[in-house]
FIMARDO-106382 format. One record per residue (C-alpha): residue in three letters; x, z, y. Coordinates in steps of 0.25 Angstrom, whole numbers, padded with zeros to 4 digits. Example, Ala and Ser with C-alpha at 12.3 -4.5 7.8 and 13.67 -1.06 7.14 Angstrom:
BEGIN
R   rest      xx      zz      yy
R    ALA    0049    0031   -0018
R    SER    0055    0029   -0004
END
This chain:
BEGIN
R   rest      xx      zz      yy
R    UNK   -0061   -0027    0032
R    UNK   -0070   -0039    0027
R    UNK   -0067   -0044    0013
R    UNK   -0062   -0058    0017
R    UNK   -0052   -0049    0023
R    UNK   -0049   -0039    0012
R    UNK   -0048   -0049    0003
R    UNK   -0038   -0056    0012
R    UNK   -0030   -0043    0012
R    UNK   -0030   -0043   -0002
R    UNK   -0025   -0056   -0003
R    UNK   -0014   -0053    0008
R    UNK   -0012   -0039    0001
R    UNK   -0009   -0047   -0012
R    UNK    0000   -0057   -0006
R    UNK    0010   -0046   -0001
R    UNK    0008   -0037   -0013
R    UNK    0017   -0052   -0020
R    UNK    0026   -0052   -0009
R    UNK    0028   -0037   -0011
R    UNK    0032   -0038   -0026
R    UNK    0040   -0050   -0022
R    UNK    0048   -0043   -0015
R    UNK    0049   -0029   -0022
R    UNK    0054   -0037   -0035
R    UNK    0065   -0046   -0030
R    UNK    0071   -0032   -0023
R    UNK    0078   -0027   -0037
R    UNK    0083   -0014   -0032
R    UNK    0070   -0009   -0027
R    UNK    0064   -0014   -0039
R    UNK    0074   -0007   -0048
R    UNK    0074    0006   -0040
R    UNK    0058    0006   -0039
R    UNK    0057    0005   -0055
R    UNK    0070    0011   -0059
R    UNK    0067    0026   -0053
R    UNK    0056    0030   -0060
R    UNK    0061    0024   -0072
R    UNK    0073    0031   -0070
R    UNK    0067    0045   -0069
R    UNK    0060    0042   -0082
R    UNK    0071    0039   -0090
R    UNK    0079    0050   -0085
R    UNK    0069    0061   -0083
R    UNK    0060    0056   -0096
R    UNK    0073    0058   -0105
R    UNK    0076    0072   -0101
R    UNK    0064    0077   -0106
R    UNK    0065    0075   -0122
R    UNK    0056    0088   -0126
R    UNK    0045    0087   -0133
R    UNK    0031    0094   -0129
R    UNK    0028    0102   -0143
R    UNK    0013    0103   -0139
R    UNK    0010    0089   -0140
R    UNK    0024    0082   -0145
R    UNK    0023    0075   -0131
R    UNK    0039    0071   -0127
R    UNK    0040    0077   -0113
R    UNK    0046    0064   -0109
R    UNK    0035    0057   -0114
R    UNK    0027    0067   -0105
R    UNK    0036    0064   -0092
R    UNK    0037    0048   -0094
R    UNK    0022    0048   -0092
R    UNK    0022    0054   -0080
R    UNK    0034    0046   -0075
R    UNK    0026    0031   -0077
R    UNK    0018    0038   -0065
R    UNK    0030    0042   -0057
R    UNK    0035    0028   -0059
R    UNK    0022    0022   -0052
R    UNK    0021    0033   -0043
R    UNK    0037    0027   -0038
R    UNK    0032    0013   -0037
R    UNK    0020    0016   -0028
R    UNK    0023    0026   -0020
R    UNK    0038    0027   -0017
R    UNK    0040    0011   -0017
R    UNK    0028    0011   -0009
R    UNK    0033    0020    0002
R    UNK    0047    0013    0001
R    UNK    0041    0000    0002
R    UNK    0031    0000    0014
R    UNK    0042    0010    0024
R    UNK    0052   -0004    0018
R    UNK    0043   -0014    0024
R    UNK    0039   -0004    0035
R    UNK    0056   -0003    0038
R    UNK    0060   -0018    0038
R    UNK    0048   -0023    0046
R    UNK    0041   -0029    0035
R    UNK    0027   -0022    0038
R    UNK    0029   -0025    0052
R    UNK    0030   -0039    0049
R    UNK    0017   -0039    0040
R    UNK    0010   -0030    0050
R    UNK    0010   -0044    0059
R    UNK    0005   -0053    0048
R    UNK   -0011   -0051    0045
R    UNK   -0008   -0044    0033
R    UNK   -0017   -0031    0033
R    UNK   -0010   -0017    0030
R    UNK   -0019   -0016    0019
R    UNK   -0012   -0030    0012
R    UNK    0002   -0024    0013
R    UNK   -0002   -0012    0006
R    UNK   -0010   -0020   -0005
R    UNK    0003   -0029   -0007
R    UNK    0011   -0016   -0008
R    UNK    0001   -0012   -0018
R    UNK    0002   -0025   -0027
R    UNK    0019   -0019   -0026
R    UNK    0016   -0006   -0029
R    UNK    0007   -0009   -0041
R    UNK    0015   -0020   -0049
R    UNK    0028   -0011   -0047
R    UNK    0021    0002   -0051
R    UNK    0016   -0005   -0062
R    UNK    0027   -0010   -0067
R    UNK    0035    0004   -0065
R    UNK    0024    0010   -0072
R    UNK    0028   -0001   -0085
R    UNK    0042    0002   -0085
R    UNK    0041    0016   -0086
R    UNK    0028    0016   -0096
R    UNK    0039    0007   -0103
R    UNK    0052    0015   -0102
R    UNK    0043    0028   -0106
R    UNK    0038    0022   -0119
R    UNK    0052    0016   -0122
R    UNK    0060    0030   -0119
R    UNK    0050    0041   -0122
R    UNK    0041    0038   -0130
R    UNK    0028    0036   -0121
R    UNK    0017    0030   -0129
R    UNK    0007    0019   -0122
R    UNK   -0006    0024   -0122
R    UNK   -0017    0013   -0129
R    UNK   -0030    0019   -0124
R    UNK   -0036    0010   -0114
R    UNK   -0041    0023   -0105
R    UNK   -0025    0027   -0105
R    UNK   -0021    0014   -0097
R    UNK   -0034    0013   -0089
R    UNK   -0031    0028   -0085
R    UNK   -0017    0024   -0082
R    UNK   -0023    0010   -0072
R    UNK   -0031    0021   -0065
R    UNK   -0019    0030   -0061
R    UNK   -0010    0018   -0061
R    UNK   -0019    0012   -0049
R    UNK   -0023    0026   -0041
R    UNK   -0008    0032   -0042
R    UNK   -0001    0018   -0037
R    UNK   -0012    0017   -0027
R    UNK   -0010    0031   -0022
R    UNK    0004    0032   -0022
R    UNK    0006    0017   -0016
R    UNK   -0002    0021   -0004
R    UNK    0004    0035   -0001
R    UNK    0017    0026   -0002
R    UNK    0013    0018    0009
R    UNK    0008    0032    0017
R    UNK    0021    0040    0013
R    UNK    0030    0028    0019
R    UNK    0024    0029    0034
R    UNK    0030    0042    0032
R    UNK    0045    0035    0033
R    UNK    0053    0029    0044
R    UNK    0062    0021    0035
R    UNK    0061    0016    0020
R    UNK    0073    0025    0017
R    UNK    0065    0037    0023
R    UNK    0052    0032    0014
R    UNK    0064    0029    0001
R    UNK    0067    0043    0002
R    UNK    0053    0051    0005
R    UNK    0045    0043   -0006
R    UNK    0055    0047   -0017
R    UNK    0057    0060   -0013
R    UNK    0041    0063   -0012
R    UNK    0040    0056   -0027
R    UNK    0051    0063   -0033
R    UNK    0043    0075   -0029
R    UNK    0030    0075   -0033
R    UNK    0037    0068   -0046
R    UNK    0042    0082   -0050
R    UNK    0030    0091   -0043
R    UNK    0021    0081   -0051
R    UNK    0027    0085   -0065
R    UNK    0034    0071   -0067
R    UNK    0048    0076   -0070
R    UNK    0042    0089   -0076
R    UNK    0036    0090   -0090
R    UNK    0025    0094   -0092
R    UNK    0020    0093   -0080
R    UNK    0013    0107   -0083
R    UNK    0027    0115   -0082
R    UNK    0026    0112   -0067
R    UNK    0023    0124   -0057
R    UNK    0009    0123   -0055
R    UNK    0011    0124   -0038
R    UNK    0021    0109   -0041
R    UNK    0009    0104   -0049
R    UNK   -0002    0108   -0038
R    UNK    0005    0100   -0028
R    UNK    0009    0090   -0034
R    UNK   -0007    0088   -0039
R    UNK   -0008    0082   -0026
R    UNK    0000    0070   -0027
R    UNK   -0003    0057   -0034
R    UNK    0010    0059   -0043
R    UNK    0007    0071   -0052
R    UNK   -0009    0064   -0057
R    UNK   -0003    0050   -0058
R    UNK    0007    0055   -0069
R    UNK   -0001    0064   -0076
R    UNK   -0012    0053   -0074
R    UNK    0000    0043   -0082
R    UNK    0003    0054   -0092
R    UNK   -0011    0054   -0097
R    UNK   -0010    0039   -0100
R    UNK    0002    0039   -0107
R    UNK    0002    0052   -0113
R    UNK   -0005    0059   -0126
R    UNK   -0017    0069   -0122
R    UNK   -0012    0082   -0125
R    UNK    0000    0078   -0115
R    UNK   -0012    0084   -0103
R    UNK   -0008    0097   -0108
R    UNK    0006    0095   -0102
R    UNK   -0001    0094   -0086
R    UNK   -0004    0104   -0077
R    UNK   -0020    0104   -0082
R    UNK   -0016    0100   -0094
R    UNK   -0025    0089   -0093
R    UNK   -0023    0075   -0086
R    UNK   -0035    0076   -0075
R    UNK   -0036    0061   -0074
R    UNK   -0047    0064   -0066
R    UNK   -0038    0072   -0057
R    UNK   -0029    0062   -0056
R    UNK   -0039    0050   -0053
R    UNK   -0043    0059   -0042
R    UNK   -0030    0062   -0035
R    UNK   -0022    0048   -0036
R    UNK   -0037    0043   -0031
R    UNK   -0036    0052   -0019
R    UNK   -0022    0047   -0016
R    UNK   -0025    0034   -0017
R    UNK   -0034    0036   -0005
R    UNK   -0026    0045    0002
R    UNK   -0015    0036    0002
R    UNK   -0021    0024    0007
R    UNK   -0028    0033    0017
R    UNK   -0015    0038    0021
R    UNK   -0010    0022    0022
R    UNK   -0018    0019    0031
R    UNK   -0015    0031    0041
R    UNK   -0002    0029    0040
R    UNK    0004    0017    0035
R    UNK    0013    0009    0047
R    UNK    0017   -0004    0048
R    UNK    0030    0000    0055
R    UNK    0039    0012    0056
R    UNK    0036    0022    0067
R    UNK    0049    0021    0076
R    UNK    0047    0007    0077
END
């Protein structure tokens, strides 16, 4: 690809990601049920747990909203990703793009651009509702919100594009509704999210879940908004940022490899 040519795909990419958030906003169901969700589970879940760790006076909530504000992103980028492309896939609308010069690589930019407002903006709501319900103090440091850029931008980037991969998986948007949340849901509990600590988790649930990008991008988040001592609460009893830099980095390349195998621009039993 030249760079006249890049830069035009960047341009095109752009374009479409301001159609795509155009038309994600004037559909208020899906914008209510993509933000709503997370939210939900935090509220709920986030007032069940009122103990306090005496260790380190931490408020288990405290301790599970953290981890949440990644499982919030994580629902905007990967599950509405997947929903999303099997959607256009299903009503013809990558078809139809697939006969304009439009490059694969623009559609995914613009779904990007989608993906990285809404995550953004899921991410404020629940950094909002956490401070407001439990307590959850904003870190000040500048090295706390560079740390939380850096996993911000790897976890949206990886999950975003092992949405697009997962959704090939599915012949219809329902199939790709149900499969998506199923598999978050999952790796939600086996990646300590809904149990606190993380570190009362059988060691075999934390091991597989090791390999996912869920379980490092919350224990990333946790180090952001959370005190020092809080590491004692993880499996290592550390927050291996290093680790996690690592593994979302190796998703990130894994899943735009795996778009590119297998992404489609229609469904197979047409």
């Amino acid at each position: 690809m030249t760079a006249v040519t890049a830069r035009g795909a960047l341009a095109i990419g752009l374009a479409r990601g301001a159609v795509e958030l155009r038309q994600f906003f004037r559909q208020k169901e899906t914008v209510v049920f993509t933000f709503s969700l997370p939210v939900l589970l935090l509220v709920l879940l986030g007032s069940v747990f009122g103990d306090v760790y005496p260790e380190t006076g931490l408020p288990a909530s405290q301790l599970f909203a953290a981890g949440m504000i990644g499982a919030g992103i994580i629902s905007t980028s990967f599950v509405s990703m997947g929903i999303g492309v099997a959607l256009d896939r299903e009503d013809g609308t990558l078809k139809r793009l697939r006969g304009t010069p439009m490059p694969a690589l623009s559609y995914f930019l613009g779904k990007m651009v989608l993906v990285a407002v809404s995550s953004l903006a899921q991410a404020a709501l629940m950094l909002a509702i956490a401070v407001w319900l439990f307590d959850l103090t904003l870190p000040t440091a500048p090295g706390k919100w560079l740390t939380f850029a850096w996993i911000f931008v790897l976890g949206v980037t990886g999950c975003a594009a092992l949405g697009v991969a997962a959704s090939s998986l599915a012949r219809s948007v329902n199939g790709a509704a149900a499969g998506m949340n199923i598999v978050y849901l999952a790796l939600q509990f086996i990646s300590g999210v809904f149990i606190t600590p993380v570190s009362a988790l059988p060691a075999a649930m934390v091991s597989v879940s090791s390999f996912f990008p869920v379980k490092w991008m919350c224990q990333g988040l946790r180090s952001v908004f959370l005190p020092e001592e809080a590491a004692r609460y993880e499996m290592a009893g550390q927050w291996e940022l290093g680790l996690t830099a690592l593994v979302l980095g190796a998703w990130c390349v894994a899943g735009l490899l795996l778009c590119r195998l297998v992404f489609r621009w229609t469904n197979r039993r047409e």
